[in-house]
N, C-alpha and C positions, 0 to 999 in steps of 0.2 A: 504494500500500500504506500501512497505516497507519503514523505515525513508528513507533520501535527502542521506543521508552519508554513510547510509549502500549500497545501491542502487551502490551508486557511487563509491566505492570501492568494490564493487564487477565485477562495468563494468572493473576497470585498473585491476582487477585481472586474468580480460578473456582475456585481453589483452594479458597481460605477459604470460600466460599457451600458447595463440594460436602459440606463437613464439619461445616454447623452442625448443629447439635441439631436445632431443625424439620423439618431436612430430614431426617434420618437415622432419628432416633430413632424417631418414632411406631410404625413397620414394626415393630416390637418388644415393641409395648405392645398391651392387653392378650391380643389374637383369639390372638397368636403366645405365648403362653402354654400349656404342657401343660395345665393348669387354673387357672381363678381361682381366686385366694387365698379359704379360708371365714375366715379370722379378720382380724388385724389386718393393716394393707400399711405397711410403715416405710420411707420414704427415708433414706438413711444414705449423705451423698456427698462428692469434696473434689475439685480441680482447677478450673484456668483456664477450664474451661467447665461446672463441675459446677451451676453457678446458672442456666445457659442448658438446660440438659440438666434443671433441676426443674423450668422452665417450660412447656419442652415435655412430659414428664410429666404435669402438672396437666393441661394443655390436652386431654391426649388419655385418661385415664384414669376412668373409671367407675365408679364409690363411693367409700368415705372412704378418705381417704392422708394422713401425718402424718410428720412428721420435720426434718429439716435438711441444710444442705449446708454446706460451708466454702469459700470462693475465695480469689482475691487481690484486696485489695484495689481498687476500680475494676471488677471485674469481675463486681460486681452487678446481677441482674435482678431487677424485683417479679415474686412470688409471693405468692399466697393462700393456700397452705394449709401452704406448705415453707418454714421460715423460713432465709434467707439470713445466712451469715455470712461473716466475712472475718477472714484473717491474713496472716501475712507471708510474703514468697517474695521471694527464692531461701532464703533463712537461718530456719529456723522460731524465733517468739517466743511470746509467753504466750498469744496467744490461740491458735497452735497447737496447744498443749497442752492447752485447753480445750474446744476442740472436739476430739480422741481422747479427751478421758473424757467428754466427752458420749457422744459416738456408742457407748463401751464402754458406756455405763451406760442406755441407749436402748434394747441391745438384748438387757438381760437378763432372765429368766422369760420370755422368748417361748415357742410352742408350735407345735405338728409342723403348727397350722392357719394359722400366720401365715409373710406373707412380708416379707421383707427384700429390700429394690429398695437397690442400693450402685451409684451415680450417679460413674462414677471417670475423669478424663484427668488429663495433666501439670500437674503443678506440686502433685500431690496428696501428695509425700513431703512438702516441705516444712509444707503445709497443713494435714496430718493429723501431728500427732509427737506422739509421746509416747516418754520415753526409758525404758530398760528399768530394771524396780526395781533399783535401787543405784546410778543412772546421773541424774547430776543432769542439769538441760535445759543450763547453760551447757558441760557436756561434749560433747554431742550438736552442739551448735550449732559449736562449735571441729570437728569432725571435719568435718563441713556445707563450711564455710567452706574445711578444707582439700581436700576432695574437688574444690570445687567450682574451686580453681586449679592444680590437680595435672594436668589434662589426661584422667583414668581415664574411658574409655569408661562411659555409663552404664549396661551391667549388672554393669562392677564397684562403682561408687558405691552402686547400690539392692541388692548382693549387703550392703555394710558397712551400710547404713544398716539393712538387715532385722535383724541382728543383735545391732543395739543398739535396737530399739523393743521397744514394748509394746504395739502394736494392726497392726503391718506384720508381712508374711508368714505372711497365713493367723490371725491372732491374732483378726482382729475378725469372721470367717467362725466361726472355731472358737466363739467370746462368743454367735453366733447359735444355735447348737446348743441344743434340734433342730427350727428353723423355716429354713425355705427360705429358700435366698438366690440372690435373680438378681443379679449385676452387669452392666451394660450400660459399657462400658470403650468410649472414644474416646484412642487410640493415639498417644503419641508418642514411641516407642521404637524400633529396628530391630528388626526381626524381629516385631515387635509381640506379644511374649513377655506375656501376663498377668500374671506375676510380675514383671515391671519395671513394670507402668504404676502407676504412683504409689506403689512398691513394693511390692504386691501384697496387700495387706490382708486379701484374702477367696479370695486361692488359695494351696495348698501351694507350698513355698518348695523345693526341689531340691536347695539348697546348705547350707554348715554354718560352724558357727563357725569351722575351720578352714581356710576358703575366703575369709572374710572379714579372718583376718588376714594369708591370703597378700594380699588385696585391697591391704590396707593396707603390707604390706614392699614389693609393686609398685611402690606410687605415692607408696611416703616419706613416710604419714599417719601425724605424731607422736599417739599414740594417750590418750588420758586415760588415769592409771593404772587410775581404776575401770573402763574399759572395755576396758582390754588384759585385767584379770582375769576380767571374765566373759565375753569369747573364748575365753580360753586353759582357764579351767575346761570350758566347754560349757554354761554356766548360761545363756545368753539363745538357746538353738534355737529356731527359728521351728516353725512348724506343717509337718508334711511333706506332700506326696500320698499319700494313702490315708488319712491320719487321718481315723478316723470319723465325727468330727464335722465333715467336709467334705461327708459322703457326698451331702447336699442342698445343694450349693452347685455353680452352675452359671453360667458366664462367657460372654460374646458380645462381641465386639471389632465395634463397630459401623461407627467409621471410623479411616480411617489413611491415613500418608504417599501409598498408595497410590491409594485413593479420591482425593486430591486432586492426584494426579499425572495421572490418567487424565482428571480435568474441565479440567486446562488444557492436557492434549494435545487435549481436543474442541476446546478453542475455539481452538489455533493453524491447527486443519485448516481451522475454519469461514475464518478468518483467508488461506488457501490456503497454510499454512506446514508442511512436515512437523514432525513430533512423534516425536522418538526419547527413551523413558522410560531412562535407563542402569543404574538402581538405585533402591530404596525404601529403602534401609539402608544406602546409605551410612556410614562412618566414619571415624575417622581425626585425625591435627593438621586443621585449617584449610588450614592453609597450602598442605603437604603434597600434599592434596586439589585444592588450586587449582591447584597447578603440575602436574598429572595431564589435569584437567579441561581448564587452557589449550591444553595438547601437543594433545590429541585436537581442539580448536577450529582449533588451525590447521592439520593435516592436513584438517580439512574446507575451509575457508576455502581450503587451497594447495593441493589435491592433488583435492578430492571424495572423499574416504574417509576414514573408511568410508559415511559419507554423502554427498550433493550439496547444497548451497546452494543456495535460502531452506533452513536447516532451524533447529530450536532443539532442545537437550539439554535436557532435564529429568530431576532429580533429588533424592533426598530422605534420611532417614535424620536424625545428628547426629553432625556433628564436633565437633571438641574444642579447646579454646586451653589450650596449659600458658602459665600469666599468668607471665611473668618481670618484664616493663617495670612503669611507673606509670601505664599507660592501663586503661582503662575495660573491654576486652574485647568480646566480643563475636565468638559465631563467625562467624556472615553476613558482618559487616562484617569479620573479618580476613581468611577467606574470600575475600573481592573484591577486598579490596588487595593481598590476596598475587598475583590472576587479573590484574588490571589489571597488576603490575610484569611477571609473566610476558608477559602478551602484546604487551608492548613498542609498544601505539597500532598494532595489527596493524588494518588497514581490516575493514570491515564486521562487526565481533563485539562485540557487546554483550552486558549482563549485568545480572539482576537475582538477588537472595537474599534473604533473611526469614525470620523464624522466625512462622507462621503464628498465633503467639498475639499477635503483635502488638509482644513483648518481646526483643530480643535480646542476651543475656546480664542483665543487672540496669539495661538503661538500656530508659525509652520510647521507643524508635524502634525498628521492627521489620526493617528491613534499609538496601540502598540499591541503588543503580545501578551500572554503569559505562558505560564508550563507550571507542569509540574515542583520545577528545581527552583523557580524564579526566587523564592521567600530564602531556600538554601544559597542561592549565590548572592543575593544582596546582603547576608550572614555574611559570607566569607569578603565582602569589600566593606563592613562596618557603613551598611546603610540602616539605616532604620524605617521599615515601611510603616508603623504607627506613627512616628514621628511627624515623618513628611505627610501624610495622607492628613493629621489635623493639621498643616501648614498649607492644605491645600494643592502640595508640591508634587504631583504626583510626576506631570511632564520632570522637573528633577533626578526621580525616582530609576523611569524606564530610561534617561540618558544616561545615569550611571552604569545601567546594565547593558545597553548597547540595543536594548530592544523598542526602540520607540519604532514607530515606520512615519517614513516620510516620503509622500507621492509626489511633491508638489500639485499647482492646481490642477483639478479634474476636470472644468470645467462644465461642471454641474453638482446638485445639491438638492438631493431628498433624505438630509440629515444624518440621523448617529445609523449603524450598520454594527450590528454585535452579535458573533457566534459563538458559542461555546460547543466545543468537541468533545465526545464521551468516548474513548477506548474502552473495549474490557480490560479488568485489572491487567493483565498478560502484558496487553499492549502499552502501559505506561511506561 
């Protein structure tokens, strides 16, 4: 059989492949259109893959197309006809903001003949910001920053964030009005809610100011005075469902956790490993999540149940790290150290995790490994995995050991990607 590690990075490999743009997207363009656009066709786009997603685009679409996208930095593709930009992520900066008044000011005087193509996956709140009138950017940015070590599940983060922009939730659909809008949305949210993905720009928003400051009394987000008052007044509501000027705006979630769960359950089968999917949406601490995940690893591993060994667990979704320590973060990687302490060098279970954009939390490196030995060899270099794990340090942790992985960008992003492989004892 092939090694734990090889195996296992080749499952997050089929992962990532099932969800690029090339491969997804085209199915979408133009034939699967109710009608071709008679007027103008605008790309208006922003996330980790939103430059890989203009590419394919261009490649496949028939007459003139015109517009832009925004990414992250690094995660530029050439284009010919869509010009590629870039800002900062996780923490939005000036050229965030530059690109939301772009994009607002793209698409107005449009008409009932032209269509608006809105190109959206993760990493699109940060990408796209603009903060709400009265709301300066360094206010925005401070709530960002807080949200983003508070531990808040992200449909409460993109519930607070929609109610402090000026182009999120439904804002930049409703600027379109009254030209069609497709979005073609690549998922990295649970549930894969269109209104979470990149905060939801170009759909009705469901929630309300009042929703957003519970967000914020939940998760202890000291609120900028300008932005607790236009909460508290009602002055920054996002766009609702049903609002009119939705009425031509129309969403397709093309790929997701799911998608890329189901291609690297193909390849463990090819592999002759079973493939049990446990969850696309997962949530939760990290940690939490690991010591759940370990339990059920070793009633497989000691018991065969609920499954029998070879098998591997797969699963997806986004957990969460409330950052306490002075480490670096990262939920994959805290994820695995908390998996590894729990399974105490339990024979035959290995592990890999990632965040499928290639980035986890705000460092380059997209996840790491475990094994069985991993807790014995950070023994013998006098690491301390308790240590580091409440320091938050877990990226730390797997560099000491040499087992971080690092893709660079993937060029797409339907989130965390987490296997665990069960040997029979034999096989550890």
């Amino acid at each position: 059989m092939i090694a734990p590690r090889a195996l296992l990075g080749e499952l997050f490999e089929a992962a990532v492949a099932a969800a690029q743009p090339a491969r997804i997207l085209p199915a979408h363009l133009p034939a699967r259109l109710p009608s071709p656009p008679q007027g103008r066709t605008i790309v208006v786009g922003a996330g980790k893959a939103a430059a890989s997603m203009a590419r394919a685009v261009e490649q496949h679409w028939d007459g003139p197309i015109e517009g832009f996208v925004v990414t992250r930095a690094g995660y530029e593709v050439a284009c010919e006809r869509i010009e590629v930009l870039s800002a900062a992520h996780p923490v939005p900066d000036e050229a965030s903001e530059r690109a939301a008044r772009r994009a607002l000011e793209t698409v107005q005087d449009l008409g009932p003949e032209d269509l608006v193509l809105a190109l959206l996956s993760g990493g699109g709140s940060s990408l796209l910001s603009l903060a709400a009138p009265g709301l300066a950017r360094g206010d925005k940015q401070a709530v960002h920053r807080q949200l983003l070590a508070s531990g808040a599940p992200i449909s409460d983060m993109n519930c607070l964030r929609r109610h402090l922009s000026a182009i999120k939730g439904g804002r930049l659909a409703a600027a379109c009005s009254p030209a069609r809008v497709l979005t073609l949305a690549i998922s990295d949210v649970p549930g894969d809610d269109p209104a979470d993905i990149a905060s939801g720009p170009t759909v009705g928003d469901p929630t309300s100011c009042q929703d957003a400051l519970a967000v914020a009394r939940r998760h202890g987000i000291d609120l900028p005075p300008a932005a607790r008052s236009l909460l508290e007044q009602g002055e920054s509501e996002s766009v609702k469902p049903g609002d009119p000027r939705l009425a031509r705006a129309q969403v397709r979630v093309i790929a997701s956790a799911q998608t890329a769960l189901e291609a690297a359950a193909a390849r463990a089968r090819q592999a002759g490993i079973a493939a049990h999917i446990l969850g696309d949406a997962i949530e939760g601490e990290s940690r939490e999540v690991a010591r759940a995940l370990a339990a059920i690893a070793i009633q497989v591993a000691r018991r065969g149940q609920p499954f029998a060994p070879p098998c591997v667990l797969l699963s997806g979704g986004e957990t969460t790290v409330t950052v306490r320590g002075r480490g670096r973060g990262g939920r994959n990687v805290e994820f695995l150290l908390a998996l590894a302490i729990a399974l105490r060098g339990e024979a035959g279970i290995h592990a890999l995790a990632a965040d499928t954009d290639g980035v986890d939390g705000a460092e380059e490196v997209a996840g790491a490994w475990v094994a069985p030995d991993t807790l014995e060899r950070a023994q013998a270099l006098g690491v301390s995995p308790r240590g580091l794990l409440e320091e938050n340090d877990a990226h730390g942790f797997f560099a000491r050991l040499g087992d971080g992985l690092v893709t660079g960008p993937t060029f797409t992003n339907v989130n965390d990607f987490r296997a665990v492989l069960v040997l029979p004892r034999s096989g550890g």
